[in-house]
C-alpha positions as a Markdown table, in Angstrom:
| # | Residue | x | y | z |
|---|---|---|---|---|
| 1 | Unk | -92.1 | 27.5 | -26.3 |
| 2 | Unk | -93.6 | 30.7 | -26.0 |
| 3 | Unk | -97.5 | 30.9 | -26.5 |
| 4 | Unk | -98.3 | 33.3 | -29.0 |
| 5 | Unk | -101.1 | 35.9 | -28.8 |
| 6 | Unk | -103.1 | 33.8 | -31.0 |
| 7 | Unk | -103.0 | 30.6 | -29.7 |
| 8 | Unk | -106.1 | 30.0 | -27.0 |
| 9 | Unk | -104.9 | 29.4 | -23.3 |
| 10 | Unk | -107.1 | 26.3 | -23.4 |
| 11 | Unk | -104.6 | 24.4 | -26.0 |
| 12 | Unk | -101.7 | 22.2 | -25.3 |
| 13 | Unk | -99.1 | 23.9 | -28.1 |
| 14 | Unk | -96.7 | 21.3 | -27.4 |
| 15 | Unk | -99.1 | 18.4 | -28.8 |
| 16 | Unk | -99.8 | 18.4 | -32.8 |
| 17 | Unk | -102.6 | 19.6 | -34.6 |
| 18 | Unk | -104.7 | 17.9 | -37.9 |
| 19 | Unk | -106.2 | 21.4 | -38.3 |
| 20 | Unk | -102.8 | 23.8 | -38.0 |
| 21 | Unk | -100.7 | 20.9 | -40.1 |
| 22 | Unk | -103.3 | 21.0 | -42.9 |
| 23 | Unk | -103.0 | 25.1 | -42.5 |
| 24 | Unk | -98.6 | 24.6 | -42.6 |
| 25 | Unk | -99.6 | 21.9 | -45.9 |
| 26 | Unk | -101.2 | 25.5 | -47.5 |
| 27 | Unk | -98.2 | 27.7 | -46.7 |
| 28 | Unk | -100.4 | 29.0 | -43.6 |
| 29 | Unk | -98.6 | 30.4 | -40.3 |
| 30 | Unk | -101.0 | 29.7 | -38.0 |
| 31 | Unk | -99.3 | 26.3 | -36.7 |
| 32 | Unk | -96.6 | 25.8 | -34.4 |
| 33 | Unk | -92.9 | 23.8 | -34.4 |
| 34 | Unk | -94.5 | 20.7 | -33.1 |
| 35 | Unk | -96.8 | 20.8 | -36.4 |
| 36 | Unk | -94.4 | 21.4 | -38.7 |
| 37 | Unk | -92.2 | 19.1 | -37.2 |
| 38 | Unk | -95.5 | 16.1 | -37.7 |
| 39 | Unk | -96.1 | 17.7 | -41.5 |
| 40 | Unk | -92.5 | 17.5 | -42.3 |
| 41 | Unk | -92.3 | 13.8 | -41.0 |
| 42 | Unk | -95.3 | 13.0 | -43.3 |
| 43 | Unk | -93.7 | 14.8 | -46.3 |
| 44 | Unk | -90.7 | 12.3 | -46.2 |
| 45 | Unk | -93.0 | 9.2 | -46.7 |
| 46 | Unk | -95.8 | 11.2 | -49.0 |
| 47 | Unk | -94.1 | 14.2 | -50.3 |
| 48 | Unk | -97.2 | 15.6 | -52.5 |
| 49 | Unk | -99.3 | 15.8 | -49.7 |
| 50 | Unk | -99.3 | 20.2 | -50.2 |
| 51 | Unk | -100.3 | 18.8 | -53.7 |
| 52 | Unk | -103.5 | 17.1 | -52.4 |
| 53 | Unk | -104.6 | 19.6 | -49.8 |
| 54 | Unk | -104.3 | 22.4 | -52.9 |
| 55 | Unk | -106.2 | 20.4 | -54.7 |
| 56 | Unk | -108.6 | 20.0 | -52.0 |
| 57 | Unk | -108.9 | 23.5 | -51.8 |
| 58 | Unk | -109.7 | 24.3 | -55.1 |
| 59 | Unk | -111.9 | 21.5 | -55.5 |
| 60 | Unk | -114.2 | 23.1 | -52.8 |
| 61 | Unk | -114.0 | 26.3 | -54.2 |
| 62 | Unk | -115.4 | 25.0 | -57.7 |
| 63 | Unk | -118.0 | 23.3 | -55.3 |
| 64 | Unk | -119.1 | 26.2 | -53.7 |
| 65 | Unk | -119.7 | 28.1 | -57.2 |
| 66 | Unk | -121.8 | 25.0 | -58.1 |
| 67 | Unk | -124.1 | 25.1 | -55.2 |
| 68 | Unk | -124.6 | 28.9 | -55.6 |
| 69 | Unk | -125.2 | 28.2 | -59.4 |
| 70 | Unk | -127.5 | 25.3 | -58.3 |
| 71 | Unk | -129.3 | 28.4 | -56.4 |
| 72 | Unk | -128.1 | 27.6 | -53.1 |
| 73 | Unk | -127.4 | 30.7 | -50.7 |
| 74 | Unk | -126.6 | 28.6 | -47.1 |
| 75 | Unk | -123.3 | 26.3 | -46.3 |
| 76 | Unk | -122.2 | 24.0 | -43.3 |
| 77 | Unk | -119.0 | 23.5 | -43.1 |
| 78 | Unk | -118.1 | 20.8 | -40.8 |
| 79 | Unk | -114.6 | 20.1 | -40.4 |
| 80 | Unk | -113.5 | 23.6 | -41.2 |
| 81 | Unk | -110.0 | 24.0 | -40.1 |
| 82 | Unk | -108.4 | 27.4 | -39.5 |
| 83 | Unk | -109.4 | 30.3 | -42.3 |
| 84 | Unk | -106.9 | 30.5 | -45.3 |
| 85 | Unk | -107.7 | 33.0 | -48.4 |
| 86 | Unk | -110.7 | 31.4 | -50.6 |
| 87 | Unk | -112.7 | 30.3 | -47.6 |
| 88 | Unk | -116.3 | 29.3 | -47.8 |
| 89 | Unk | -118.1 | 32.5 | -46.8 |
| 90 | Unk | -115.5 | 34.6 | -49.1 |
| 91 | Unk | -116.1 | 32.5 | -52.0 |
| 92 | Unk | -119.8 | 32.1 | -51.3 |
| 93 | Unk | -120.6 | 35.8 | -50.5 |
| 94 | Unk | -117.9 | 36.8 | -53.5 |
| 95 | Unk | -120.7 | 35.0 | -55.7 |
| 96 | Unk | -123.9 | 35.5 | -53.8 |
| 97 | Unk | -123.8 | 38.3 | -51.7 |
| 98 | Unk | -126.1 | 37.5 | -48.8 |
| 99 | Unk | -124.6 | 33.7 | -48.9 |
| 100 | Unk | -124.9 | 32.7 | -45.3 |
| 101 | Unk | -122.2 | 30.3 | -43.7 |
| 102 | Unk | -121.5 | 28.2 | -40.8 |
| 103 | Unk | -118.2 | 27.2 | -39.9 |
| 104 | Unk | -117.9 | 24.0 | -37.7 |
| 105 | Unk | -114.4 | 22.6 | -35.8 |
| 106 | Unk | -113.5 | 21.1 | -32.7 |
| 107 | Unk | -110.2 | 22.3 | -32.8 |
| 108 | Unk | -109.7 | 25.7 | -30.2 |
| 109 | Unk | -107.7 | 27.3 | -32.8 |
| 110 | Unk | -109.7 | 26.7 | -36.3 |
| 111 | Unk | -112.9 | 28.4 | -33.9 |
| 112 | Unk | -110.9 | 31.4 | -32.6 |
| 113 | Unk | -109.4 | 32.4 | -36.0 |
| 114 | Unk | -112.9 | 31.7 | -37.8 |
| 115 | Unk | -114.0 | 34.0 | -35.0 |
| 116 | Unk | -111.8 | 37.1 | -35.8 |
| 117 | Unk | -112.1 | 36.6 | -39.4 |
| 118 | Unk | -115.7 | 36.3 | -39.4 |
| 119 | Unk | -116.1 | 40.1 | -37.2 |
| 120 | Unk | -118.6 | 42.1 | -38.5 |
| 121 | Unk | -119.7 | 39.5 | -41.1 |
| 122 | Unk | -123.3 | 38.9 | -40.1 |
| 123 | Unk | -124.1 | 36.2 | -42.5 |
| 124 | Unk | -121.6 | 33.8 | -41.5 |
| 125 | Unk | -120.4 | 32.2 | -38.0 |
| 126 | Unk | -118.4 | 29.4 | -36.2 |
| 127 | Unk | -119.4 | 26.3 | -34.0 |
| 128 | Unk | -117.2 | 24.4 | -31.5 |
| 129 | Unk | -118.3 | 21.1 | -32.3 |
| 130 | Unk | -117.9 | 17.7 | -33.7 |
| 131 | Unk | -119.0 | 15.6 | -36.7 |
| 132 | Unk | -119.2 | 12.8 | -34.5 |
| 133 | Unk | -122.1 | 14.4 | -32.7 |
| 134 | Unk | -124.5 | 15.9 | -35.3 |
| 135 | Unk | -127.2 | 16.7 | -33.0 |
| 136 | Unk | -125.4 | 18.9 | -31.5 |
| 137 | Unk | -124.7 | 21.0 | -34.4 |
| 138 | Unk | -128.2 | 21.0 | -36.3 |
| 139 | Unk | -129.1 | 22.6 | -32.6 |
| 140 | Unk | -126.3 | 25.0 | -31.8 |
| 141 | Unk | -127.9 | 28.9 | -31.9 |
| 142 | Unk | -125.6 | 29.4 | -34.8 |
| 143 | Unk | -126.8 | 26.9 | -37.0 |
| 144 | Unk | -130.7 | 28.0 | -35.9 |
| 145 | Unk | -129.7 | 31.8 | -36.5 |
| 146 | Unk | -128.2 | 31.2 | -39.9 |
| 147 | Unk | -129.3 | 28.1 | -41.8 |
| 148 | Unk | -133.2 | 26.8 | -42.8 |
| 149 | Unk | -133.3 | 24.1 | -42.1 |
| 150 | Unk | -136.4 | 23.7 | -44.8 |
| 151 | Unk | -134.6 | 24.8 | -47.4 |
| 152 | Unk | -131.7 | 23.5 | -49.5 |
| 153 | Unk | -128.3 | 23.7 | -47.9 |
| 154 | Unk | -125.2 | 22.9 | -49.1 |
| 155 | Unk | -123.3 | 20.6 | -46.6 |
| 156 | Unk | -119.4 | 20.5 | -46.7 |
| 157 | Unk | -117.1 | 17.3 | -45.1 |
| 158 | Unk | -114.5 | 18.2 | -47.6 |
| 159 | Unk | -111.1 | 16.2 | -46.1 |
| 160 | Unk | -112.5 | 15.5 | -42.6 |
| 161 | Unk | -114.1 | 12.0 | -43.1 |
| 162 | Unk | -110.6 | 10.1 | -43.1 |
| 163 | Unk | -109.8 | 11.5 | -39.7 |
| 164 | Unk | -113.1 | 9.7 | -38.1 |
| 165 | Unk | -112.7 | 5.9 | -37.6 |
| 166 | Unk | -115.3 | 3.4 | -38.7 |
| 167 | Unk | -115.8 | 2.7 | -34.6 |
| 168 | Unk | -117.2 | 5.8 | -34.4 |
| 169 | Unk | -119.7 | 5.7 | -37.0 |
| 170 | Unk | -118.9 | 8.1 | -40.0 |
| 171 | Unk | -121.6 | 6.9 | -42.1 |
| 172 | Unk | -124.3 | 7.1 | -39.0 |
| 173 | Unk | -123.2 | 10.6 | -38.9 |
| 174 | Unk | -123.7 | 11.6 | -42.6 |
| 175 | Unk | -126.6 | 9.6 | -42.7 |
| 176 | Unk | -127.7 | 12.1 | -39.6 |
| 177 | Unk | -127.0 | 15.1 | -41.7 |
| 178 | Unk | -128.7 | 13.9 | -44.8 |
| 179 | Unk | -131.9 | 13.4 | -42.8 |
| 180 | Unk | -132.0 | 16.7 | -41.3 |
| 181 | Unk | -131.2 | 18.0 | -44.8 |
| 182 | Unk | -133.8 | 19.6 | -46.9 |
| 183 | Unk | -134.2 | 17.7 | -50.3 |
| 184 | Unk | -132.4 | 19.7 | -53.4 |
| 185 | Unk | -129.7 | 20.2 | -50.8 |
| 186 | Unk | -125.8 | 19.0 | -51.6 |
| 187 | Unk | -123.2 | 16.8 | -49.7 |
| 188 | Unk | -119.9 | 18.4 | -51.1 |
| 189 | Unk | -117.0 | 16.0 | -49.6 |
| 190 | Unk | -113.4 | 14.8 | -50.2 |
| 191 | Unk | -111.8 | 11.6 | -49.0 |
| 192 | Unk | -108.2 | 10.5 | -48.7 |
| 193 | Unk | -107.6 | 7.0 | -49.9 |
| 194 | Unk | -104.7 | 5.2 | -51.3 |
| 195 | Unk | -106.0 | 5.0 | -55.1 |
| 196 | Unk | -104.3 | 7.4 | -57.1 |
| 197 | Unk | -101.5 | 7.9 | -55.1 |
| 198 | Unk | -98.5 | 8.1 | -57.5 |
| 199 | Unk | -96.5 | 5.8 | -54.9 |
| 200 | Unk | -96.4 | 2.7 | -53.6 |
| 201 | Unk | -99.0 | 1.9 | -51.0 |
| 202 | Unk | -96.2 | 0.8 | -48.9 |
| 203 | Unk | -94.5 | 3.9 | -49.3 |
| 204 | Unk | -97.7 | 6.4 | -48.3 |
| 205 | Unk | -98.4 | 3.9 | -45.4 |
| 206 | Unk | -95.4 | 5.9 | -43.3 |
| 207 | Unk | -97.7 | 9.6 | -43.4 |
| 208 | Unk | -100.5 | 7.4 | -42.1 |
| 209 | Unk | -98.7 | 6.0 | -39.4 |
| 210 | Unk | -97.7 | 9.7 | -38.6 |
| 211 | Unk | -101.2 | 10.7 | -38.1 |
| 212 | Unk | -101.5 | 7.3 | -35.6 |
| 213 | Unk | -98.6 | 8.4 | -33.9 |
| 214 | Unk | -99.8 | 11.3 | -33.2 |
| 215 | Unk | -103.6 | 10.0 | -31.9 |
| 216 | Unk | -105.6 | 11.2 | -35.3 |
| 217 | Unk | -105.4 | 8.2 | -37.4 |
| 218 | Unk | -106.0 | 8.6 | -41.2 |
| 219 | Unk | -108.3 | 6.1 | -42.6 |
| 220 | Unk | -108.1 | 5.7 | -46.2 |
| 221 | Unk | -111.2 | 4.1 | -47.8 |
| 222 | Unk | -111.5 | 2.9 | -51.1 |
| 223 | Unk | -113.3 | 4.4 | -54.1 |
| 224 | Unk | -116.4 | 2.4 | -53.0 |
| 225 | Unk | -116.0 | 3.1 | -49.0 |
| 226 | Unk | -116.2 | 6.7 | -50.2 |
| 227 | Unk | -119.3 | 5.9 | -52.2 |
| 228 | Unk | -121.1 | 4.9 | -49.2 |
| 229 | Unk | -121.5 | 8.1 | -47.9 |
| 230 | Unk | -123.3 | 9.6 | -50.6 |
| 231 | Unk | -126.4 | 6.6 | -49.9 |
| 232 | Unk | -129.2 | 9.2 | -50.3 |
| 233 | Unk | -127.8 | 11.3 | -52.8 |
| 234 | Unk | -128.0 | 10.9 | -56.5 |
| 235 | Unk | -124.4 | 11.7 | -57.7 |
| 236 | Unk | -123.7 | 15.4 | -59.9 |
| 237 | Unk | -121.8 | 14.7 | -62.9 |
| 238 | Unk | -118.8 | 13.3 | -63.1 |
| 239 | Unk | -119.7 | 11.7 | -60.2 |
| 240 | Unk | -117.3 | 10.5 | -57.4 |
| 241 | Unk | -113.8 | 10.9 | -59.1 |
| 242 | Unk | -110.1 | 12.3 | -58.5 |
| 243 | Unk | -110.5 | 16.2 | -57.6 |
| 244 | Unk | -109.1 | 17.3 | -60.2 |
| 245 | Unk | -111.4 | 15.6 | -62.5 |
| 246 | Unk | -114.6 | 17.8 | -60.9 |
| 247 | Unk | -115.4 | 20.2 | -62.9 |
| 248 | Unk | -112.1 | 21.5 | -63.7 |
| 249 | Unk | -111.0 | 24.9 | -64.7 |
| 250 | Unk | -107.9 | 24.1 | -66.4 |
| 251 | Unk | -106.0 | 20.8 | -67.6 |
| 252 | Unk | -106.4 | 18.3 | -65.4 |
| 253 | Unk | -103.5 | 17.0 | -67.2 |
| 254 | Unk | -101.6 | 19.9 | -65.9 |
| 255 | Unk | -101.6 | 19.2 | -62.8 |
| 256 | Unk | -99.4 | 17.6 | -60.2 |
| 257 | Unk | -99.6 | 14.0 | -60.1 |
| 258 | Unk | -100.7 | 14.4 | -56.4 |
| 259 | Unk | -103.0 | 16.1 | -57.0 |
| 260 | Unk | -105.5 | 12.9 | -58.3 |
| 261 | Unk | -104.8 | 11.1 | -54.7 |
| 262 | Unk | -108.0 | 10.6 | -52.8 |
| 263 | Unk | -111.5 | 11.5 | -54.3 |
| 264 | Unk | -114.5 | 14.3 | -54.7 |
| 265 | Unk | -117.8 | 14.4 | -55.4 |
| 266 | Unk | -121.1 | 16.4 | -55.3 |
| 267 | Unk | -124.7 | 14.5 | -54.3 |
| 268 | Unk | -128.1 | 16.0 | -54.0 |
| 269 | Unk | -130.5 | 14.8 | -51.9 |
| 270 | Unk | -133.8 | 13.7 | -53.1 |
């Protein structure tokens, strides 16, 4: 397989990606064969699943208006996957010019793309880190040029959660977040589960065992697993619900079935 001019040296392109399948799930082309090939193989089990990371999407979109309505003008975004159109800083900056932004992935490719899209934009930068390590990224010179800490900030874990197992702490790390968090600031997050899933559990349990198969299990929680990570947080209306149902734009009844698996919610920290 040839290596394209895109693709760090550093990264094994013959071993597949959470963040460049997610970007092949949104009609991306930054993803190889051996993503598409793991995306594809998902499909046949859970065929909405473009559904759900659309609605995703535009779920944190809708989010990101909120928290600039809410008079919020500084994101983290942990778990930010490689840059599609409607990104945080666009959508932030589109609505508060000034917005700033940090981006934060461990995957090589979601930091070198953020990187060139992000040229020139002095408001908003990239990290190469891990939720699982939050130190790390309240300390990182990007997040100490960029965000104050003392004042609200809107913190984003929108569809990374259900790739971190329980052995490794998910709540410890949110809870680490929140504490470093200024009060007034938001926990804007999305979580697969199998609850509104317009399949059989049985069925959906195949694109799970994909994600094991290929060493980033997908842990779906339950409406109250979810709810645990907003301990801290008092809940923004409608609460913790199917992202479709947040603050929609249009019909929810519109939209595609898939589109109502897993669930979204806003909290603000007291």
């Amino acid at each position: 397989m040839e290596r394209p001019a895109w693709a760090p040296r550093s990264i094994d392109i013959s071993v597949p990606s959470v963040s460049r399948i997610y970007d092949y799930y949104l009609g991306g082309s930054h993803n190889f064969e051996v993503d598409r090939e793991a995306a594809r193989k998902a499909m046949t089990h859970l065929p909405g699943l473009p559904k759900i990371m659309q609605a995703n999407r535009a779920f944190m979109r809708r989010a990101v208006r909120h928290a600039v309505g809410a008079g919020i003008d500084q994101f983290l975004d942990i778990g930010s996957g490689i840059p599609t159109f409607g990104n945080v800083h666009e959508v932030a900056q589109a609505a508060h010019p000034g917005a700033r932004v940090v981006y934060v992935d461990h995957d090589p490719v979601a930091v070198a793309h953020s990187n060139a899209v992000l040229e020139g934009n002095e408001d908003a930068d990239v990290v190469a880190a891990d939720l699982r390590k939050p130190q790390e990224i309240l300390s990182s010179p990007q997040v100490e040029r960029l965000i104050d800490l003392n004042r609200p900030v809107a913190l984003l874990l929108v569809a990374i959660l259900h790739f971190v197992e329980d052995a490794d702490d998910p709540y410890g790390a949110v809870a680490q977040l929140r504490d470093a968090l200024a009060p007034g600031s938001l926990l804007v997050l999305t979580h697969a589960s199998y609850e509104g899933i317009p399949l059989p559990a049985e069925r959906a349990e195949g694109a799970v065992d994909v994600y094991k198969d290929i060493r980033n299990p997908l842990i779906m929680r339950s409406r109250d697993e979810v709810a645990r990570f907003f301990e801290g947080y008092d809940m923004v209306e409608p609460g913790l619900v199917p992202m479709p149902h947040w603050r929609p734009e249009s019909a929810p009844e519109d939209e595609d079935p898939y589109a109502f698996a897993g669930f979204a919610g806003v909290g603000i920290a007291a």
